[in-house]
N, C-alpha and C positions, 0 to 999 in steps of 0.2 A: 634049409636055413631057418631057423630062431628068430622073432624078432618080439622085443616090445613097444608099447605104446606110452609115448610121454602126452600125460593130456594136458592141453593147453588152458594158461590161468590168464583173466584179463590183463592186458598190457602187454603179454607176451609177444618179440618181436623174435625175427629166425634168429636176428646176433644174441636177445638177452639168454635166448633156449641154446645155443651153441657154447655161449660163456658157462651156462651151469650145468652143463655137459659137459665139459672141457676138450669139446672137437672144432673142428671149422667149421664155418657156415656153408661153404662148400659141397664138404665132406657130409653134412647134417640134410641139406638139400637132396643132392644125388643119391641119398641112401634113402631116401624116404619116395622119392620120385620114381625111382628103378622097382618099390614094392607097393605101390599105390595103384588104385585105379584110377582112370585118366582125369575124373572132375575132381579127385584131394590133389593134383598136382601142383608143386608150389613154383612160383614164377621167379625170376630172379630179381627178387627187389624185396627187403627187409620186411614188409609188412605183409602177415601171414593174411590169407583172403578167409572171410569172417565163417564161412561155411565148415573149416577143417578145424573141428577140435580135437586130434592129437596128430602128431604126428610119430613117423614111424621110426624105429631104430633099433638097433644090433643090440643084440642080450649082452656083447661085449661091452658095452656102453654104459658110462655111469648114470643109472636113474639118479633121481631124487631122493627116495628113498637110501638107497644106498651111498649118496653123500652127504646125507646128516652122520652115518656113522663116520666119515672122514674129519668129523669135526673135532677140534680136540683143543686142551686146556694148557696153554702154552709157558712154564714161568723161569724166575731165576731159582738158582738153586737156596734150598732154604740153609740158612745160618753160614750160606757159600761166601767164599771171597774174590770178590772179581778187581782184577787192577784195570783201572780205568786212563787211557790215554788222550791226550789232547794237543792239539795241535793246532794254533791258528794263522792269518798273513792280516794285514792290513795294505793293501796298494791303492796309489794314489799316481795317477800320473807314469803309470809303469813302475813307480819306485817303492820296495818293502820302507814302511811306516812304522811298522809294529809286528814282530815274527816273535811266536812264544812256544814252548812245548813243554808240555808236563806230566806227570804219571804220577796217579794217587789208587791207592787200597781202599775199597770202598767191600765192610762188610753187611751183606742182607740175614736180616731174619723174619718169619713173620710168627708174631706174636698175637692172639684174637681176632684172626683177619684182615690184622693192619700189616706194612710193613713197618722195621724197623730197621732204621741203617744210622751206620759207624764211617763215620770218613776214618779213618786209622793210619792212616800215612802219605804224606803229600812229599815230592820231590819237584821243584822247577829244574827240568833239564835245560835251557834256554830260553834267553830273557834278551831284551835291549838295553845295554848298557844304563842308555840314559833312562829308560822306564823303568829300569829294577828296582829305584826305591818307592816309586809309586806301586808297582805289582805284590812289592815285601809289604806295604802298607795292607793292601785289600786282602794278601794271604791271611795278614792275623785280622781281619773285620771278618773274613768266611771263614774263621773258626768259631763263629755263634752259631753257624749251621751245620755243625761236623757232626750233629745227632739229631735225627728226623726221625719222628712216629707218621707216618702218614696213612690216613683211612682213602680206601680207592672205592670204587662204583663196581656193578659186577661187569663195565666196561674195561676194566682199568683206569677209568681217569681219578686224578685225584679231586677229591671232593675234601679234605682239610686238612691240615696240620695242628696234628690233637697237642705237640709240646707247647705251644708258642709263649707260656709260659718260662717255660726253660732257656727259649732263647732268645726272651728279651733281658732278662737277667745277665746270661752269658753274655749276650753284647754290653751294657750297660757298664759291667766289668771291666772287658775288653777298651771301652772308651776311655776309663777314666785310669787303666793300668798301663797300654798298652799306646792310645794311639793322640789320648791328650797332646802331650809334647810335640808330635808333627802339628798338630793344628796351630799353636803357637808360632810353628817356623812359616807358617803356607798356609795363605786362606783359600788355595784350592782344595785343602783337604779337609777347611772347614766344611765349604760344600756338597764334598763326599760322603762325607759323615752327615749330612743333613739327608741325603737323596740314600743313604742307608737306614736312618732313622725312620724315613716314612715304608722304604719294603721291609722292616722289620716287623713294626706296627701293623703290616697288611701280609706277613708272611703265608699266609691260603693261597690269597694271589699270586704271589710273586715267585712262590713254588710252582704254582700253577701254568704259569708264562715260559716258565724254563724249560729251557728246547732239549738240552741233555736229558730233563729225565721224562719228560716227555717221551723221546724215544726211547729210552729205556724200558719203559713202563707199556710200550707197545706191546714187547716181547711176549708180554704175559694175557694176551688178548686171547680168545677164542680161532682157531684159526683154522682153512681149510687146507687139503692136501692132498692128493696134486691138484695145484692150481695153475693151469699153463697160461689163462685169459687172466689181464688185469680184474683186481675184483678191490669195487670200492669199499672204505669201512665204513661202518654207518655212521661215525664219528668225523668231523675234524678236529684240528686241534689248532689253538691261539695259542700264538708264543712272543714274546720280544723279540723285535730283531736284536739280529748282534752289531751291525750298523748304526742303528739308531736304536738304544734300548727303551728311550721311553714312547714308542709306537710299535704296536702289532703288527702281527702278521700272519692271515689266516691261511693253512693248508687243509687241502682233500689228500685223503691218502688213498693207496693203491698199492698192492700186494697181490705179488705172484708165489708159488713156491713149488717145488719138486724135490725129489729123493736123491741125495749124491749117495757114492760108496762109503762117506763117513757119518751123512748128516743130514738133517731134512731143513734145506734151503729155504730161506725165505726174503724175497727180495723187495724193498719198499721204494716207491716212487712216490712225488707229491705235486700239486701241483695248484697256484692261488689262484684262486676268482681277482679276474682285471680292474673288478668295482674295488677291490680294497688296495690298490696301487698309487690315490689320487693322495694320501696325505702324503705317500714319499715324497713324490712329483715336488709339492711346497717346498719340504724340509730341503729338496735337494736344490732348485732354483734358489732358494734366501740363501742357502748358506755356500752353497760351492760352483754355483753357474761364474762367478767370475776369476774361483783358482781353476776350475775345468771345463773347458770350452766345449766337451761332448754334451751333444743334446741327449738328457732323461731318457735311457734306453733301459726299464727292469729287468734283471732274471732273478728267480728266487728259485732255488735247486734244492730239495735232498735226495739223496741215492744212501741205499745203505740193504746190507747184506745180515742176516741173523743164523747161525747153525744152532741148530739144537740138536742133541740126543736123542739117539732112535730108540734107546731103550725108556727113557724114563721122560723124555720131551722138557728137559730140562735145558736154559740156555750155554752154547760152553763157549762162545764167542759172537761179536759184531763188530763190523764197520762201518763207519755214517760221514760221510760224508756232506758239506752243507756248502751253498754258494749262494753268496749273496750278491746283486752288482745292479749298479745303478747306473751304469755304463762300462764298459770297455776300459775304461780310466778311473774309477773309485768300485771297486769289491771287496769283500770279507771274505774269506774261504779257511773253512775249518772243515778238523777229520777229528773223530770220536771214536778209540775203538774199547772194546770191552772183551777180558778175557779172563775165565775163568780158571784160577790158581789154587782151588780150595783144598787141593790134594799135595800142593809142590809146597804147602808152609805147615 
């Protein structure tokens, strides 16, 4: 029997050395225990005893070394077309509030290392009656951002929106062609138009807050493979809630991934630090502790699934999943999916 030696770095715990192995702490023990002499033997309890600098393991076994090569550059297909699905609920009290679905063409290019994207075609499959003319309202206000240049970090995140230029004009437009005459009828959509005026003005931001491309823009991260143990990214991300959009909502993420027969899997979990829950708490006592008698119970959920191509590690679909809930009795729950059509037009 073969074996090598993983030498240990400060910090190293048997779970952190088992996760960038991708075996059990179990299975990492008992293999090292069975070839060791009797004072490296490690004890059952997470913290390696200070005298054992490496421990022992199967040539089967992914070194270090050898999972930097598993590292790999992950994106959307360049000048690909992916239609983008959406789906969201609003409940209150058990009862749908708000139930929407839609499906939009969204074309990527990258042009000097930015990307460049094309909304190119939007259909609302279902709407609520009574919201449709507010939803037909915001559809033509989101057509100043139907064309985004955005410059990313070598993280992916985005770090600015090089047009803003372009689309303050296009809204500007938009106001005085388009959405003038409701403000007239409705000074609710006076103050639409006001709370659009300032995320125009600050569109870096408020590109940057947005949960859709957010996850989109994971896709294209650095990523390892096979990863059977949750492995955190060095990144969070702050996004609006969709709840309450004018307060954040900080996530840790977490991804796993493996090999299917079509696709190399990638599975994202997220999960918020309890310290940044306290301004919901407020929002949600002032305004809804007397329509819903449930006491402030949080979840904030994403799940979501990414396949990519084995040959070129390009993205050819995802699912996202998002739940938001402030109890039992008021949640938001939306599904994102992304699928890539660049061949079938």
């Amino acid at each position: 029997m073969s074996h090598k030696i993983y030498k240990l770095k400060k910090g190293d715990t048997l779970q952190s050395v088992a996760e960038e192995l991708q075996i059990s702490v179990s299975a990492l023990r008992d293999y090292h225990n069975k070839y060791c002499d009797l004072e490296y033997l490690i004890p059952r309890e997470d913290k390696i005893p200070s005298h054992i600098k490496g421990i022992i393991i199967s040539d089967k076994d992914i070194t270090i070394d050898d999972k930097l090569k598993n590292i790999h550059c992950f994106s959307l297909y360049t000048n690909g077309k992916y239609e983008i699905g959406i789906k969201n609920v609003l409940l209150v009290n058990n009862e749908t509030i708000s139930e929407n679905e839609s499906k939009n063409i969204w074309n990527f290019s990258e042009i000097n290392g930015c990307i460049d994207l094309n909304i190119i075609k939007k259909n609302i499959l279902k709407s609520n009656v009574q919201l449709k003319p507010l939803l037909d309202i915001i559809m033509m206000i989101n057509e100043s951002t139907d064309h985004l240049k955005l410059a990313l970090d070598v993280n992916n995140n985005i770090i600015e929106v090089l047009n803003k230029n372009e689309i303050l004009e296009k809204w500007e437009e938009i106001k005085l062609n388009k959405i003038k005459f409701y403000e007239f009828k409705d000074e609710f959509i006076k103050i639409i138009v006001k709370q659009y005026d300032h995320a125009f003005k600050n569109i870096t931001s408020h590109i940057q807050k947005n949960l859709l491309y957010q996850l989109i823009f994971f896709s294209c991260a650095k990523l390892k493979y096979p990863c059977l143990y949750p492995q955190l990214l060095k990144r969070q991300i702050v996004v609006n809630s969709l709840l309450f959009p004018e307060k954040n909502i900080i996530y840790d993420l977490k991804y796993t991934s493996k090999e299917t027969k079509e696709y190399l899997l990638f599975n994202l979990t997220t999960e918020v630090p309890s310290t940044s829950l306290n301004h919901f708490k407020e929002i949600y006592e002032k305004g809804y502790s007397k329509l819903i008698k449930t006491a402030f119970s949080p979840t904030f959920i994403i799940e979501s699934s990414y396949f990519f191509n084995k040959k070129n590690n390009k993205l050819e679909k995802a699912i996202i999943y998002v739940k938001e809930q402030m109890n039992k009795d008021l949640m938001y729950i939306a599904q994102y999916t992304l699928t890539n059509i660049s061949l079938k037009m």
